[in-house]
py3Dmol code that shows the C-alpha trace and the ligand (Angstrom):
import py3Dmol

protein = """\
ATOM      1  CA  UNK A   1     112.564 106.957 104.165  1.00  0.00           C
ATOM      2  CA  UNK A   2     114.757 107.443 101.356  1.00  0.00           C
ATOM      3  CA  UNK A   3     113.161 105.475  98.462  1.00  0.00           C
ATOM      4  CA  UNK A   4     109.872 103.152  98.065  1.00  0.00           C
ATOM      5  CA  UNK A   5     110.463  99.734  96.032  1.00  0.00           C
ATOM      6  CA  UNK A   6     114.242  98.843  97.121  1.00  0.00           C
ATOM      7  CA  UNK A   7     113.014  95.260  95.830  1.00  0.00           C
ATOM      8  CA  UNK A   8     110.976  94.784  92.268  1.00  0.00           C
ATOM      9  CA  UNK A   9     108.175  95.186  91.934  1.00  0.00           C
ATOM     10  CA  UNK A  10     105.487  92.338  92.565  1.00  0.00           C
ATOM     11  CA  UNK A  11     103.632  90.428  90.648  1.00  0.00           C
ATOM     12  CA  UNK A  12     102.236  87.416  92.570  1.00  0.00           C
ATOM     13  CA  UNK A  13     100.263  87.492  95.870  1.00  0.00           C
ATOM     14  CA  UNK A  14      98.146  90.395  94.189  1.00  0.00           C
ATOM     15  CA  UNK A  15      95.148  91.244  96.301  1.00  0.00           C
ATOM     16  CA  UNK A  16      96.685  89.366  99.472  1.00  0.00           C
ATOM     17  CA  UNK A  17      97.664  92.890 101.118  1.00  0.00           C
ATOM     18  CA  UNK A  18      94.336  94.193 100.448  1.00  0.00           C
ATOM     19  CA  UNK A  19      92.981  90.919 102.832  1.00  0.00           C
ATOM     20  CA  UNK A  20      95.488  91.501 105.377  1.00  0.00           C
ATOM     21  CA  UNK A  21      94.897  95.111 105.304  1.00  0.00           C
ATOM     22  CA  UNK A  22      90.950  94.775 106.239  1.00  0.00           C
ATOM     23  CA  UNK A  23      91.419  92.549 108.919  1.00  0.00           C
ATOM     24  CA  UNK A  24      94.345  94.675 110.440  1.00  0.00           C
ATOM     25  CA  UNK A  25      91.469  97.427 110.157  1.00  0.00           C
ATOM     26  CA  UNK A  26      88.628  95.447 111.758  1.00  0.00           C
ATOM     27  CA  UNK A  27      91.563  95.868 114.808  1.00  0.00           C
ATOM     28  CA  UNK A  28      92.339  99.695 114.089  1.00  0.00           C
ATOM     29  CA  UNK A  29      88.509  99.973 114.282  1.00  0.00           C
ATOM     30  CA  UNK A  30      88.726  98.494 118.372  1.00  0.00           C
ATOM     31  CA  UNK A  31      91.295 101.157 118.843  1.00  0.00           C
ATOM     32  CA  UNK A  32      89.709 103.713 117.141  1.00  0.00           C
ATOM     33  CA  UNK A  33      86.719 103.468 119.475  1.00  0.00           C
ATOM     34  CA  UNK A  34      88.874 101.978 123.005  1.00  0.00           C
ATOM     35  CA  UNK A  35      91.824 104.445 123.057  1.00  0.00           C
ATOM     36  CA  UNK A  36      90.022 107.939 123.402  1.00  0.00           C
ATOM     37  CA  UNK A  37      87.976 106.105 125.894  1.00  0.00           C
ATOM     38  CA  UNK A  38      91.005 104.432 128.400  1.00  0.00           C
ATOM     39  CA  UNK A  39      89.522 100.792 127.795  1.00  0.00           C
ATOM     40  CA  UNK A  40      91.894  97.716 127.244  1.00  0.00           C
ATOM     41  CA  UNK A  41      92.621  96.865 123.238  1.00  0.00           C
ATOM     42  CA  UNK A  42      91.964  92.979 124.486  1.00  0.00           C
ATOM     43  CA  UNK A  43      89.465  92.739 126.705  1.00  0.00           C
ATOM     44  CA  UNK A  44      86.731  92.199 127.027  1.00  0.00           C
ATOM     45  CA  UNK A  45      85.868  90.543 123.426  1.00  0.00           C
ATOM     46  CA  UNK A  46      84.137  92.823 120.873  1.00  0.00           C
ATOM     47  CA  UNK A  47      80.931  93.801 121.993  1.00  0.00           C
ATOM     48  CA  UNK A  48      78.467  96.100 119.864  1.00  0.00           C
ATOM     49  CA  UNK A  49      79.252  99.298 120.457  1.00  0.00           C
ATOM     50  CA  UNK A  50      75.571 100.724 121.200  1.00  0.00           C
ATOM     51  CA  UNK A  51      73.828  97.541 123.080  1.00  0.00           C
ATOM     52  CA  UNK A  52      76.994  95.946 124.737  1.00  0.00           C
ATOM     53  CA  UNK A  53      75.818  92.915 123.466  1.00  0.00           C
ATOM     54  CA  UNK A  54      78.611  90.238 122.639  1.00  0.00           C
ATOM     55  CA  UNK A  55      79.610  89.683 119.248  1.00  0.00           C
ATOM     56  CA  UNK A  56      79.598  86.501 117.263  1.00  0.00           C
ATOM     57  CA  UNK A  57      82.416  85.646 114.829  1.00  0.00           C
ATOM     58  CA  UNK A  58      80.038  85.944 112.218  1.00  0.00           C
ATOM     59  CA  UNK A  59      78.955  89.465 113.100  1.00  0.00           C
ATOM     60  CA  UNK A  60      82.746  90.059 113.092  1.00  0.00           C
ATOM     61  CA  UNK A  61      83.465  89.645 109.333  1.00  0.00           C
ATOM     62  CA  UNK A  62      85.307  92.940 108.260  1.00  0.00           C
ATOM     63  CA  UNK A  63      83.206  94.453 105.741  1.00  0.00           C
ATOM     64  CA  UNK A  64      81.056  91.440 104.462  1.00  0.00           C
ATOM     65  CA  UNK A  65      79.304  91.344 108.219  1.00  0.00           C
ATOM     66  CA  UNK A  66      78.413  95.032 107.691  1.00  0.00           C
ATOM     67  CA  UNK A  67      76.364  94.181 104.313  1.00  0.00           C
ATOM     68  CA  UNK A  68      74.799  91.096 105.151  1.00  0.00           C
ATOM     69  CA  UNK A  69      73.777  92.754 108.788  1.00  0.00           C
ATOM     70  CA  UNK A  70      72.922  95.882 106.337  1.00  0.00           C
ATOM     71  CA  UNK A  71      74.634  98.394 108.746  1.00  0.00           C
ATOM     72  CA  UNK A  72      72.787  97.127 112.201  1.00  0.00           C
ATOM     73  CA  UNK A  73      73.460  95.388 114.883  1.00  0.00           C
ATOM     74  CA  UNK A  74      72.356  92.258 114.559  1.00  0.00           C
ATOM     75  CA  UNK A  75      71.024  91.722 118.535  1.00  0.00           C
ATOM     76  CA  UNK A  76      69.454  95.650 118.993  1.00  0.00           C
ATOM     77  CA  UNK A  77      68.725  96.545 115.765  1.00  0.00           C
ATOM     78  CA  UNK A  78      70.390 100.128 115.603  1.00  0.00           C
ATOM     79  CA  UNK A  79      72.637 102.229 112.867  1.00  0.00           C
ATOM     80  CA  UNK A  80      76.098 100.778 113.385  1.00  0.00           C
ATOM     81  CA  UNK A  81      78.635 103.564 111.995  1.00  0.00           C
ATOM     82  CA  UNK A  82      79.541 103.285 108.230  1.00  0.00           C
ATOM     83  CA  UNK A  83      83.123 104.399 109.424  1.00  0.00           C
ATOM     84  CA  UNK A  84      83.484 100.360 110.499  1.00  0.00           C
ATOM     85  CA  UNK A  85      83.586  99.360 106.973  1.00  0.00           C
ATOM     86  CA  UNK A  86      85.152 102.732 105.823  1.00  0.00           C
ATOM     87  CA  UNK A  87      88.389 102.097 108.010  1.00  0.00           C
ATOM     88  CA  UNK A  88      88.791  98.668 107.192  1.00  0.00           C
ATOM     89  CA  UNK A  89      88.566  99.423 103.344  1.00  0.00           C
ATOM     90  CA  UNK A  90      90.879 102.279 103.611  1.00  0.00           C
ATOM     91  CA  UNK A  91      92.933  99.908 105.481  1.00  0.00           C
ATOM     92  CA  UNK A  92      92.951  97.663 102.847  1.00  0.00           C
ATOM     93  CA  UNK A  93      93.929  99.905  99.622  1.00  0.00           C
ATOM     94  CA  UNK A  94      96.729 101.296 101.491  1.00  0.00           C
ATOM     95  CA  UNK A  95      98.249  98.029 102.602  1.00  0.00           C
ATOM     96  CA  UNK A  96      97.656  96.937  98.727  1.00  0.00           C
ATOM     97  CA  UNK A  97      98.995 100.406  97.568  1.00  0.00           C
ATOM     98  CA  UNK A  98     102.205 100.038  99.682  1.00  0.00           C
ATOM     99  CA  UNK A  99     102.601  96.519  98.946  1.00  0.00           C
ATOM    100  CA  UNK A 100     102.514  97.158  94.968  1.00  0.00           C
ATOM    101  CA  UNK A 101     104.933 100.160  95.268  1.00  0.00           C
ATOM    102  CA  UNK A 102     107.285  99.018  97.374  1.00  0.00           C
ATOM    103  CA  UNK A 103     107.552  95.569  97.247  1.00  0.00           C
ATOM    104  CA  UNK A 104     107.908  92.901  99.982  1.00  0.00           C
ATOM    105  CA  UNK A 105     110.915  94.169 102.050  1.00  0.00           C
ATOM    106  CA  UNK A 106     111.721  95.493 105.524  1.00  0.00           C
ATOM    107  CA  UNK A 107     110.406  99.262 104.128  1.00  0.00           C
ATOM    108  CA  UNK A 108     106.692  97.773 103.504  1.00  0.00           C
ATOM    109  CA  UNK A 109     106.767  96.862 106.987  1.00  0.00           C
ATOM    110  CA  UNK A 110     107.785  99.880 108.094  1.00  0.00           C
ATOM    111  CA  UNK A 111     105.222 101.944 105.843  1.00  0.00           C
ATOM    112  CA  UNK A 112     102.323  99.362 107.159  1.00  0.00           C
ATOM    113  CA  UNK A 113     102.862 100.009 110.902  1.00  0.00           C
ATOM    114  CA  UNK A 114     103.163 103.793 109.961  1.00  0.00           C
ATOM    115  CA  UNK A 115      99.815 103.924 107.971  1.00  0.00           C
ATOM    116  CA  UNK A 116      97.955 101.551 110.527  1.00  0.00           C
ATOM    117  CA  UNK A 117      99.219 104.361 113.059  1.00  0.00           C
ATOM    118  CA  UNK A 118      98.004 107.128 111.480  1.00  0.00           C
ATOM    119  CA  UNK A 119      94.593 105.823 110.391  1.00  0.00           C
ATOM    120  CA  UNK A 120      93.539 105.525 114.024  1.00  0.00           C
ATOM    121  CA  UNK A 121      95.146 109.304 114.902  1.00  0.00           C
ATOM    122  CA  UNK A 122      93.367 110.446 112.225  1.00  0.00           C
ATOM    123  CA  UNK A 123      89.538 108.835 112.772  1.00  0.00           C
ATOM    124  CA  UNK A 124      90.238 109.665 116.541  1.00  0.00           C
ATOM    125  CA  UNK A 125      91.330 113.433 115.814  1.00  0.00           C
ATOM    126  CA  UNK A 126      88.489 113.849 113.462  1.00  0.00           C
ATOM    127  CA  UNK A 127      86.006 112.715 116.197  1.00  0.00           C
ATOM    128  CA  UNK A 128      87.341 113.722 119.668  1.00  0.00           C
ATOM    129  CA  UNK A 129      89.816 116.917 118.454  1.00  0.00           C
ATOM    130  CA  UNK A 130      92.713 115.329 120.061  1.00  0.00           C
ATOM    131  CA  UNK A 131      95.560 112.933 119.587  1.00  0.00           C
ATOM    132  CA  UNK A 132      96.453 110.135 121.823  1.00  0.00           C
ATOM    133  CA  UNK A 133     100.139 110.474 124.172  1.00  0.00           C
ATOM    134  CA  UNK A 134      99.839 106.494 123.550  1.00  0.00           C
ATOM    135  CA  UNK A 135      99.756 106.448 119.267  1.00  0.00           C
ATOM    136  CA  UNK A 136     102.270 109.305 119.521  1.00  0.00           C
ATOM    137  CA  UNK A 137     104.679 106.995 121.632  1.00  0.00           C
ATOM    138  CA  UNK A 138     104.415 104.234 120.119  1.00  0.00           C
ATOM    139  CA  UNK A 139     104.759 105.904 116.701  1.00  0.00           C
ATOM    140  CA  UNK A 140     108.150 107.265 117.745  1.00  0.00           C
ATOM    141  CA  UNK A 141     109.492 103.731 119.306  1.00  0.00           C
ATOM    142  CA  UNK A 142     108.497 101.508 116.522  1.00  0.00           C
ATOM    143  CA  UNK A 143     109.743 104.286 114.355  1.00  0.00           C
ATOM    144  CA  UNK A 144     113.364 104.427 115.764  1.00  0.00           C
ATOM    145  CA  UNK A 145     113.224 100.491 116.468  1.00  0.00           C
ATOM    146  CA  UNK A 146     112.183  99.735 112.663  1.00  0.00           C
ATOM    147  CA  UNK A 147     115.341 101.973 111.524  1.00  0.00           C
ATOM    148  CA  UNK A 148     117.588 100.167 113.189  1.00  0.00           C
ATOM    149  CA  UNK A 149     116.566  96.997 111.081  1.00  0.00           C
ATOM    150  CA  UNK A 150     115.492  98.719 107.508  1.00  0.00           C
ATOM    151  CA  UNK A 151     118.549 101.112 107.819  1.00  0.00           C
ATOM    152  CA  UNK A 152     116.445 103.382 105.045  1.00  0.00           C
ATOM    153  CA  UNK A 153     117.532 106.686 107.236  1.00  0.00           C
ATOM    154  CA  UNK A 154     121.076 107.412 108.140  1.00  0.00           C
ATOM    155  CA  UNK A 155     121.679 108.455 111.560  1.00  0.00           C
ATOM    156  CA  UNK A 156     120.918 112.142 111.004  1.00  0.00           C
ATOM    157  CA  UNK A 157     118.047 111.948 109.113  1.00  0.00           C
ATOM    158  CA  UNK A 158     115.973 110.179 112.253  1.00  0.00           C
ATOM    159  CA  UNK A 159     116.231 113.044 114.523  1.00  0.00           C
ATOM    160  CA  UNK A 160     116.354 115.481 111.516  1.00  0.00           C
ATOM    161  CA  UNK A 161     113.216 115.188 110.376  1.00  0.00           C
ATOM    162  CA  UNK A 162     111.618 115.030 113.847  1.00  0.00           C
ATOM    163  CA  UNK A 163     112.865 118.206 114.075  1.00  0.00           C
ATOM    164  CA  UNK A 164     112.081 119.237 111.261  1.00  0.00           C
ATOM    165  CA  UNK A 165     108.312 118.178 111.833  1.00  0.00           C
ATOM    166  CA  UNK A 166     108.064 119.653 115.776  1.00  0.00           C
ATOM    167  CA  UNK A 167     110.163 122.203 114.715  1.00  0.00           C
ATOM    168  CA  UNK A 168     107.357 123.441 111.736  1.00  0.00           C
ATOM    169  CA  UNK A 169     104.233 122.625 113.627  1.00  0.00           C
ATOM    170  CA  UNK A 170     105.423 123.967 116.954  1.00  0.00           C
ATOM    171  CA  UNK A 171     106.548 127.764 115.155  1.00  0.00           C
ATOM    172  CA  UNK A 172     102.605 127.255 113.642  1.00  0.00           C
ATOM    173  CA  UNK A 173     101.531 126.468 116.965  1.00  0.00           C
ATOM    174  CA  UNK A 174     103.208 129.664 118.707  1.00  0.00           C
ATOM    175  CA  UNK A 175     101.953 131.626 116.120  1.00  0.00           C
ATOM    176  CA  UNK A 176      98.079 130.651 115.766  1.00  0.00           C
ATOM    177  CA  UNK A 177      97.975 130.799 119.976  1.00  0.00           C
ATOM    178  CA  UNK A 178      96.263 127.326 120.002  1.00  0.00           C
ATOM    179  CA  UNK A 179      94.703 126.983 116.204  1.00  0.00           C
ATOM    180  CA  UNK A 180      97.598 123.924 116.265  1.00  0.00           C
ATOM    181  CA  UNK A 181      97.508 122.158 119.457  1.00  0.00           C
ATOM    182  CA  UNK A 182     100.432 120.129 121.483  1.00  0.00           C
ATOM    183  CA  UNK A 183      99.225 116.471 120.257  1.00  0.00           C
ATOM    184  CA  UNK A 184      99.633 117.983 116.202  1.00  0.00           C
ATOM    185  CA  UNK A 185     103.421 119.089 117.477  1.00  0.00           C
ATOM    186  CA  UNK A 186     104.012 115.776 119.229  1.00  0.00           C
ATOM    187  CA  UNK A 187     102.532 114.046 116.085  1.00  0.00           C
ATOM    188  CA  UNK A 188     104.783 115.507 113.212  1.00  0.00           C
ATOM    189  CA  UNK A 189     107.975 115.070 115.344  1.00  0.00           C
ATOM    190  CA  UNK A 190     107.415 111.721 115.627  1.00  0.00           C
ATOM    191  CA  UNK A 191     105.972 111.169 111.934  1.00  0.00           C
ATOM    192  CA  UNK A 192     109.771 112.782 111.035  1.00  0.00           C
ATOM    193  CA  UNK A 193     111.304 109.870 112.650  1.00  0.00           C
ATOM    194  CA  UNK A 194     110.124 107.900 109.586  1.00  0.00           C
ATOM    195  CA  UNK A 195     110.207 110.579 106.186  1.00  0.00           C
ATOM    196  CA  UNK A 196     113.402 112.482 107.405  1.00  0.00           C
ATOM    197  CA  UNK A 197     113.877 115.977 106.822  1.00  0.00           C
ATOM    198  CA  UNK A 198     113.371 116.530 103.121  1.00  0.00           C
ATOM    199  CA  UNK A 199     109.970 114.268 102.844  1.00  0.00           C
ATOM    200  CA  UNK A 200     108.702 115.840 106.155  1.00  0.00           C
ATOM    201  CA  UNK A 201     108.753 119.377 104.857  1.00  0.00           C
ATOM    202  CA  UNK A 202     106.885 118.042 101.867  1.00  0.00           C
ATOM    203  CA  UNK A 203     104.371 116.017 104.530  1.00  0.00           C
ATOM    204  CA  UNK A 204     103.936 119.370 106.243  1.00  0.00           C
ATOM    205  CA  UNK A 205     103.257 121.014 102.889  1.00  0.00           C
ATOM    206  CA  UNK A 206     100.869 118.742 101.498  1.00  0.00           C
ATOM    207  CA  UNK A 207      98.570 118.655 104.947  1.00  0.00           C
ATOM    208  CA  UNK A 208      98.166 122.367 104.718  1.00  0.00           C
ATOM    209  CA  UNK A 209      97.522 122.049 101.195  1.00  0.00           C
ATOM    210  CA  UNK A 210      94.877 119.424 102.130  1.00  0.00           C
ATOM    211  CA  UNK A 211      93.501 121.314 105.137  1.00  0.00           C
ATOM    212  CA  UNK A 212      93.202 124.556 103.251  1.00  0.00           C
ATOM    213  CA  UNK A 213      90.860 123.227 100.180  1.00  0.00           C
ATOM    214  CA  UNK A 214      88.979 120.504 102.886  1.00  0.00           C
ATOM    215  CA  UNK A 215      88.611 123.376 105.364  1.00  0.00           C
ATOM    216  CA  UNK A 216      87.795 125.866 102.702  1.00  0.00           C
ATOM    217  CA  UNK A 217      85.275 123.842 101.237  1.00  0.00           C
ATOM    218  CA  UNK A 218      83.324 122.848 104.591  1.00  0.00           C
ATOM    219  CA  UNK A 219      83.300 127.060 105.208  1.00  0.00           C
ATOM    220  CA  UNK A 220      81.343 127.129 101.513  1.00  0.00           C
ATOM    221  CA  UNK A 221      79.038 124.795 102.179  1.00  0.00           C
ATOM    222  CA  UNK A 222      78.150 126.201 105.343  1.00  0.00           C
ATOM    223  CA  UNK A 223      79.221 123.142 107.590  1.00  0.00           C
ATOM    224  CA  UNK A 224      82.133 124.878 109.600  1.00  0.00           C
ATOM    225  CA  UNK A 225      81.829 128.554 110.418  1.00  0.00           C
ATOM    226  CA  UNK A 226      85.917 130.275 109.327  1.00  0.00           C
ATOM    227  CA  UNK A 227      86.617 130.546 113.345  1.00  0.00           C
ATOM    228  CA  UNK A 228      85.592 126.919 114.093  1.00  0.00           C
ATOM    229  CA  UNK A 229      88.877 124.301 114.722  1.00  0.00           C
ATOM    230  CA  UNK A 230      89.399 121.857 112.002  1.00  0.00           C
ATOM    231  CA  UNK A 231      91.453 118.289 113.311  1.00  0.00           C
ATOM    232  CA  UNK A 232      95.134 118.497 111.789  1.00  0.00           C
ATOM    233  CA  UNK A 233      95.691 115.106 112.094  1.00  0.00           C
ATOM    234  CA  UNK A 234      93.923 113.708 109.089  1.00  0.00           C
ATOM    235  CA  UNK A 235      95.347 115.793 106.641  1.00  0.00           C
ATOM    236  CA  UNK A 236      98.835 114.942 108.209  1.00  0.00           C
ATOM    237  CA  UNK A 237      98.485 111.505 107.854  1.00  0.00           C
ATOM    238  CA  UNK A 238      97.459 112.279 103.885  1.00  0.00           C
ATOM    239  CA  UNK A 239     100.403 114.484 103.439  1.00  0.00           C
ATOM    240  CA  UNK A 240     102.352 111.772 105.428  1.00  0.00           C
ATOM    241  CA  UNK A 241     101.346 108.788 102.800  1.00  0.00           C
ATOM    242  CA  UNK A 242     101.658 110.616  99.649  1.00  0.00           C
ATOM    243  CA  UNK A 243     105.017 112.169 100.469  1.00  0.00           C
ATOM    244  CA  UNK A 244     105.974 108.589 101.777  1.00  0.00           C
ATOM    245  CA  UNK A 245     104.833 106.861  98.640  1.00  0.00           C
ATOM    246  CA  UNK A 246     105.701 109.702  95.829  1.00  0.00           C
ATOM    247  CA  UNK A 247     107.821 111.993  97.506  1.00  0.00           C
ATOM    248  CA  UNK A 248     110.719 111.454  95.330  1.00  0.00           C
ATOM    249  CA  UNK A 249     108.452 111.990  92.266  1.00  0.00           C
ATOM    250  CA  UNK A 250     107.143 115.505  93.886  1.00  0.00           C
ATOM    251  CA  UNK A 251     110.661 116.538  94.373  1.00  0.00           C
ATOM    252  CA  UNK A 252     111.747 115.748  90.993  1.00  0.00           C
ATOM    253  CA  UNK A 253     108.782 117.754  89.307  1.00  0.00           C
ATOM    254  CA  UNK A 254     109.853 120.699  91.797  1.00  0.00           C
ATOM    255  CA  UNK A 255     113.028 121.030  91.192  1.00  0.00           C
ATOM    256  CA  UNK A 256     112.753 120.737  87.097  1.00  0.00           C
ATOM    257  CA  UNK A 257     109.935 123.182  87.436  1.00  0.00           C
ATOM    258  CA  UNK A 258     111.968 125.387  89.366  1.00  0.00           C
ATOM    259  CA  UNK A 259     115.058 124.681  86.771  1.00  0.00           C
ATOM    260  CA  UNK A 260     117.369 123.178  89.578  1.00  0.00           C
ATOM    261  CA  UNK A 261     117.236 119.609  87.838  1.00  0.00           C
TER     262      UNK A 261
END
"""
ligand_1 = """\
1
ZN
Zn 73.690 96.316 119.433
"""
view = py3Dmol.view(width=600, height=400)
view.addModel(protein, "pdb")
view.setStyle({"model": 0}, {"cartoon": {"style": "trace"}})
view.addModel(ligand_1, "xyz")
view.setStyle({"model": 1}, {"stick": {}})
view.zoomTo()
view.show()
């Protein structure tokens, strides 16, 4: 991922990526809750998730079903989780972030299938402590694959920054004996595939960053005791996005503060 916004910078079609981006969500949301759990992405049809009851088109409205429905199920009556609406907003900002900083192009698709990946590692880490084989594979595939068209990474830089990402994770990993686990080491190789080696360093940077104030935080409020295992793979993806969208940026400041550039 070598630069962001190869093609200018749009101005029509404003708001577009942010509808695309909460409907891709309303799908990240069925993996979200079918991966950890073995089901099938397709079938059956959307049921609620506490009654089993079938759902409606109209109950399937990303976001505006959740307000009109006022956070219940429509057929049972119970608290639906907040992080239905939550995902597909998220979803939508990023798409519309990516979309106004890099332009239409084959990089936007490239960032889109890597943020869509991420958010569901990321809600599924923070819930279950673990990260799918299945994300992780597909990750690296589509990854590779999407190269091969957007030709953003020369051939070195693919396998470079996977190496770079294992490579960082899996000396943390060693070292912590099991504070990092195997899916985190698995997860920032195959992340690599699409920052190469320079951005993925910064990626790894920024997640520590992240999970150092977030963790330190929780410890001050009393919600996590210092022992107790914190998910990596949110603050990955986080370091992921902002290296992939600003990287260049961070570098720059870096290196003038430093008085390389
Ligand atoms: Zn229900």
């Amino acid at each position: 991922m070598v630069r962001c916004g190869s093609g200018p910078k749009p101005r029509e079609g404003r708001g577009i990526f942010f509808l695309l981006g909460i409907v891709v969500g309303s799908f990240l949301n069925v993996c979200i809750h079918r991966i950890p759990r073995g089901e099938s992405l397709v079938f059956p049809p959307s049921r609620c998730p506490l009654c089993g009851h079938r759902l409606a088109p109209a109950d399937l409205v990303p976001v505006l079903s959740y307000i009109w429905l006022e956070g219940r199920c429509r057929y049972c009556g119970q608290r639906i989780s907040p992080r239905y609406p939550l995902v597909e907003l998220a979803t939508g900002l990023a798409f519309e972030l990516l979309y106004r900083t890099c332009g239409l192009g084959p990089g936007l698709v490239t960032r889109l299938v890597l943020v869509s990946a991420l958010l569901v590692v990321a809600f599924i880490d923070a819930r279950h402590y673990r990260i799918p084989n299945e994300i992780v594979v597909f990750l690296a595939i589509a990854g590779v694959a999407l190269n091969f068209w957007t030709r953003e990474l020369s051939w070195w830089q693919v396998p470079g920054g996977a190496a770079v990402g294992g490579g960082i994770l899996g000396a943390l990993a060693l070292l912590s004996r099991g504070g990092m686990g195997e899916g985190d080491v698995k997860l920032a190789a195959a992340t690599g595939l699409y920052l190469g080696p320079g951005r993925q360093a910064l990626a790894i940077f920024l997640a520590a960053l992240f999970g150092a104030v977030v963790g330190g935080v929780l410890v001050l409020l009393g919600r996590k005791r210092r022992r107790d295992p914190i998910p990596f793979a949110p603050f990955l993806a986080a370091g992921t996005m902002v290296a992939c969208l600003w990287g260049d940026l961070l570098w720059l400041f870096y290196l003038s503060r430093a008085g390389l550039a």
